[in-house]
DOTISE-76980 format. One record per residue (C-alpha): residue number from 1; x, y, z. Coordinates in Angstrom, 2 decimals. Layout:
N
[NUM; [X; Y; Z]]
...
REM end
This chain:
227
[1; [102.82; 84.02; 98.80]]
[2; [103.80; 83.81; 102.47]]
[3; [103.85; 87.21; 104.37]]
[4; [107.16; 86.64; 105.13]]
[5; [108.10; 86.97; 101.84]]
[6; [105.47; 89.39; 101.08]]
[7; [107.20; 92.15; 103.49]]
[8; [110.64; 91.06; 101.74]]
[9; [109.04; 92.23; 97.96]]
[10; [107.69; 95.76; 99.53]]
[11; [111.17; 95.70; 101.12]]
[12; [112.77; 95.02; 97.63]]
[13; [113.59; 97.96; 95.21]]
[14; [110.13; 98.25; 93.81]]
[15; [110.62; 96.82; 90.02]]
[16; [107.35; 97.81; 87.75]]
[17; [106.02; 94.31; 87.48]]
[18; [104.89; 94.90; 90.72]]
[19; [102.33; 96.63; 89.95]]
[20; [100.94; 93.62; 88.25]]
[21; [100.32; 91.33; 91.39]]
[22; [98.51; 93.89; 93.25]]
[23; [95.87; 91.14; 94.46]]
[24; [98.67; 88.48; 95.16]]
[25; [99.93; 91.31; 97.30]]
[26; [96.96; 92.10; 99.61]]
[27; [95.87; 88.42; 99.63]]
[28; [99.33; 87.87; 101.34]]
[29; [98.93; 91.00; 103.57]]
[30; [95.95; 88.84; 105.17]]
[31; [98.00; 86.48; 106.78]]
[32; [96.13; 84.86; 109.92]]
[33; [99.58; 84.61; 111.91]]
[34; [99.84; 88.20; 112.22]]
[35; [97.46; 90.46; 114.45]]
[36; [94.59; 92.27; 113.06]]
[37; [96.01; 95.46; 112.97]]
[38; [99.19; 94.79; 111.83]]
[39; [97.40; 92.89; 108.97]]
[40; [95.34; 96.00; 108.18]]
[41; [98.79; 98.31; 108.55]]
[42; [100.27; 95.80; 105.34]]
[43; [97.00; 96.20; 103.29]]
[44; [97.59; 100.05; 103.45]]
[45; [100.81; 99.55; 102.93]]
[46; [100.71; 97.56; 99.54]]
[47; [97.21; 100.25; 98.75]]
[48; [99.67; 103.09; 99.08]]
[49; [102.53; 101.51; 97.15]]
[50; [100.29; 100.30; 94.37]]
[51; [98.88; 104.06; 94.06]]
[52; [102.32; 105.57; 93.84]]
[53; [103.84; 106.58; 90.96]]
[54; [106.39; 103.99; 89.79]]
[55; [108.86; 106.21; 89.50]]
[56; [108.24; 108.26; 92.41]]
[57; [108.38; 105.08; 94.62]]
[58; [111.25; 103.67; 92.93]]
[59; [113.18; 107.30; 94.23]]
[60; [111.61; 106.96; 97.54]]
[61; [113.43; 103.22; 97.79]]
[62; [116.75; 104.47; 96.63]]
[63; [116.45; 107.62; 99.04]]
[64; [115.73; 105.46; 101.48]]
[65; [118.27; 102.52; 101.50]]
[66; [120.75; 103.22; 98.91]]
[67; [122.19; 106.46; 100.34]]
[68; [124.36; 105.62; 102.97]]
[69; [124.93; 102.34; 105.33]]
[70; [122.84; 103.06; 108.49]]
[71; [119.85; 102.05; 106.50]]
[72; [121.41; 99.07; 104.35]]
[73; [119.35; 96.26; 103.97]]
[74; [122.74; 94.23; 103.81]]
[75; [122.61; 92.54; 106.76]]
[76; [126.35; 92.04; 107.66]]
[77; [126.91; 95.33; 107.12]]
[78; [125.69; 96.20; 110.52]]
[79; [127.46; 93.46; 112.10]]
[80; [130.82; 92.90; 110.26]]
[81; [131.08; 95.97; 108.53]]
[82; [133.95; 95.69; 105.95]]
[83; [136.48; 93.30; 107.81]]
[84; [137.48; 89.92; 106.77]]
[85; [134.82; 88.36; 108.67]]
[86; [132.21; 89.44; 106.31]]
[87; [133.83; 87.55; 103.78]]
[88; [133.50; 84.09; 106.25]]
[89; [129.86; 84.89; 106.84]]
[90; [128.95; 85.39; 102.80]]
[91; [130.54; 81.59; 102.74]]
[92; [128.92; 80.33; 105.19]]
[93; [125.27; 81.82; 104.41]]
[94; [125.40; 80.53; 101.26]]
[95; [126.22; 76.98; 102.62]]
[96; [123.13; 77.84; 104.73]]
[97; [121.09; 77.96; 101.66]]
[98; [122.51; 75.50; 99.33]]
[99; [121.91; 73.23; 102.23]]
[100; [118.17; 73.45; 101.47]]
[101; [117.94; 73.58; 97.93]]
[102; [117.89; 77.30; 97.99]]
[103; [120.17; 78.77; 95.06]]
[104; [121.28; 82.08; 94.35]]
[105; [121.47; 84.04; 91.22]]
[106; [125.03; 85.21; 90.24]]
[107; [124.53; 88.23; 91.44]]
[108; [122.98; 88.31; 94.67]]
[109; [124.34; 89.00; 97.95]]
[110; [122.90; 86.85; 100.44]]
[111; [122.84; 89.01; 103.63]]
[112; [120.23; 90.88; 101.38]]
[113; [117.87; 91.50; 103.89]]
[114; [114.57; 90.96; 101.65]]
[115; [116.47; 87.66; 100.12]]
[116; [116.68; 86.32; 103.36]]
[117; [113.04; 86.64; 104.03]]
[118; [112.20; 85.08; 100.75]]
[119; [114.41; 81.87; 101.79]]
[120; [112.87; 81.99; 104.92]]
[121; [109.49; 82.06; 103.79]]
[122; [110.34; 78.16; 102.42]]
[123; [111.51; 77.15; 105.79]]
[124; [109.75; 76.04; 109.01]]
[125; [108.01; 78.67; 110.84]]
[126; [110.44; 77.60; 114.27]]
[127; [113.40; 78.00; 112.20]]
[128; [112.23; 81.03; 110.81]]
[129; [111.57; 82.72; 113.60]]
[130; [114.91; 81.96; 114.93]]
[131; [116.72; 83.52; 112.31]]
[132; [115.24; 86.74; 112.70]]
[133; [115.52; 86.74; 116.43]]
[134; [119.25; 86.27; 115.76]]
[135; [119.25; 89.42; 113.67]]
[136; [115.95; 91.23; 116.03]]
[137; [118.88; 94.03; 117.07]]
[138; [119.42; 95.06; 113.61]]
[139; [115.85; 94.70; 112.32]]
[140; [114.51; 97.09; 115.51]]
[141; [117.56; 99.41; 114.73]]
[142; [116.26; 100.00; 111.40]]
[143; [112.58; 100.31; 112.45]]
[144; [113.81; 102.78; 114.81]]
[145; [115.86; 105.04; 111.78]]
[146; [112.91; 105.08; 109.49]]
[147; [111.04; 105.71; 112.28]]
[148; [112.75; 108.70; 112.95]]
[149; [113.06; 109.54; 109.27]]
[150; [109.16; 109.36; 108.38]]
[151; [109.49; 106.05; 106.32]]
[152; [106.34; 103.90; 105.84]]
[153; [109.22; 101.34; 105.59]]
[154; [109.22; 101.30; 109.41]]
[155; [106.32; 98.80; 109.25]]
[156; [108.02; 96.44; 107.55]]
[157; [110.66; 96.26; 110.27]]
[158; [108.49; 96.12; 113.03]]
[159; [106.37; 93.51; 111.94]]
[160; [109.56; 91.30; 111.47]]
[161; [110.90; 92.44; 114.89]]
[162; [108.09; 91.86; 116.82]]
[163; [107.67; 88.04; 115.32]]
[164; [110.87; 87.68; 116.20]]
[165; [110.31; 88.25; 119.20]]
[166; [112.95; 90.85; 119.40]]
[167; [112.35; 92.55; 123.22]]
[168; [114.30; 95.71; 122.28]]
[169; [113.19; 99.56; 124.09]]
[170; [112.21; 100.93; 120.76]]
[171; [112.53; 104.32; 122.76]]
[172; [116.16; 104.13; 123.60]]
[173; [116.58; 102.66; 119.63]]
[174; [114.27; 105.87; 118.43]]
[175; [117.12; 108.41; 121.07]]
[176; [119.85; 106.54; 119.66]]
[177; [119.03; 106.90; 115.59]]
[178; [118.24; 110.11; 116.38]]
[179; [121.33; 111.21; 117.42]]
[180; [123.67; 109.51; 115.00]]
[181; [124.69; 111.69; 112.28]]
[182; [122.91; 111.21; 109.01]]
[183; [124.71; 109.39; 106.18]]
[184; [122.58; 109.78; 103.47]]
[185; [122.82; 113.86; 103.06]]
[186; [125.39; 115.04; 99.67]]
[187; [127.76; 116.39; 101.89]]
[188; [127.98; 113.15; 103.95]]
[189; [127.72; 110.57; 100.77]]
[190; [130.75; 112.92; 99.22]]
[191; [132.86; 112.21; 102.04]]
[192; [132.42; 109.17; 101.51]]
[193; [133.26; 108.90; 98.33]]
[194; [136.19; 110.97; 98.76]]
[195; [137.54; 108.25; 101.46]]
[196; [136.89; 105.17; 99.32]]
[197; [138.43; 106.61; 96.02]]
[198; [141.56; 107.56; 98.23]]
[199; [141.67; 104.19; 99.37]]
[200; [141.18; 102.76; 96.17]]
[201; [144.05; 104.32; 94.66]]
[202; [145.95; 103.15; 97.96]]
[203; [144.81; 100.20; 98.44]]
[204; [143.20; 97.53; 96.05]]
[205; [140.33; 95.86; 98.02]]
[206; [140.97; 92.41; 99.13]]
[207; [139.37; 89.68; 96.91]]
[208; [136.81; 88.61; 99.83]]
[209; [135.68; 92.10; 100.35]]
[210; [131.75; 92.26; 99.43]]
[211; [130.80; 95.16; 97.29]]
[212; [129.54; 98.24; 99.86]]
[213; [126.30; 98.26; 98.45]]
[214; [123.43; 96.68; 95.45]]
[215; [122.46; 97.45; 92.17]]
[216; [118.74; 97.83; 92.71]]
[217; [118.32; 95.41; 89.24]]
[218; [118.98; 92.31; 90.99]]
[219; [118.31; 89.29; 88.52]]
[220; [116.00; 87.55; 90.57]]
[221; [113.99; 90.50; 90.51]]
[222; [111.31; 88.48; 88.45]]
[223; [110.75; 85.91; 90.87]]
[224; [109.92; 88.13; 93.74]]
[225; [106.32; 88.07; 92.95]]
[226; [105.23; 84.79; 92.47]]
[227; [103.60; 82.81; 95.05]]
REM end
């Protein structure tokens, strides 16, 4: 297993099989390409993972990136939001994929943030890179949020920010996150929900629009551990 797709299965909603690979895991998290102590920062990462509760990590996850959008792991939800150019991208990423043998299950979203990693762990390390440093703004925007929130998921976004070489002030990104108002409290998630069942009854979505968010039982869920 590549690290790159290593940090995209502790990104992934932690399923209970992986507490099975627990070796493949920290063998991964010793990946010569990254510096020392980022590699030691992994390995106590996948330690402190592996010691949780399933459960109790599995509520962490969902607390973490399934309430609310300023911490969705759907990339072109920071960048198209719900207009019709989301709709164009979701085409053309999948092209992207197909084009190199990589195919989705039904499904899958493919701005899936730890998805992506997994297809780019099977591509060249250039091309790799470049990819992320297309998306550094978003990736250091969310290191920045769990920062501020007291995530150990802020690792994981750093270490893909930095290889990407992403030369963002991760002080003006920490002032920033933490002065947006928080999306994932009740009262803000009921507004929400409020405004989408309004337009709902309004307005059918279009058929391009991408759901708002992921079931955390994706079906390639399986696969995500496996070398």
């Amino acid at each position: 297993m590549s690290w790159l797709k290593l940090v995209g299965v502790l990104m992934d909603y932690p399923q209970d099989e992986l507490w099975q690979h627990g070796g493949e895991l920290l063998e991964a998290a010793d990946d010569p390409i990254l510096p020392a102590p980022r590699r030691a920062a992994l390995a106590d990462f996948v330690r402190e993972l592996l010691a949780a509760d399933p459960l109790e990590a599995q509520e962490r996850w969902l607390a973490m990136f399934d309430r609310g959008r300023s911490m969705s792991l759907l990339l072109f939800e920071h960048i198209h939001g719900e207009s019709r150019d989301r709709g164009q991208a979701m085409v053309d990423l999948v092209a992207a994929y197909r084009k190199n043998g990589f195919e989705l299950a039904a499904k899958e979203l493919p701005d899936y943030l730890p998805l992506v990693l997994e297809y780019l762990s099977q591509r060249p390390p250039e091309e790799a890179r470049d990819w992320l440093h297309h998306v550094g703004h978003i990736v250091s925007l969310l290191a920045a949020r769990a920062t501020e929130r007291g995530s150990s998921y802020a690792l994981l976004f750093e270490v893909l920010a930095e290889y990407a070489d992403a030369k963002f002030d991760a002080g003006v990104l920490r002032r920033r996150a933490r002065e947006e108002p928080r999306d994932d409290t009740a009262e803000a998630m009921d507004r929400v929900w409020e405004e989408e069942a309004v337009r709902f009854g309004a307005e059918m979505p279009k058929d391009d629009c991408s759901p708002n968010g992921r079931a955390p039982e994706r079906d390639a869920a399986s696969r995500q551990v496996q070398p």
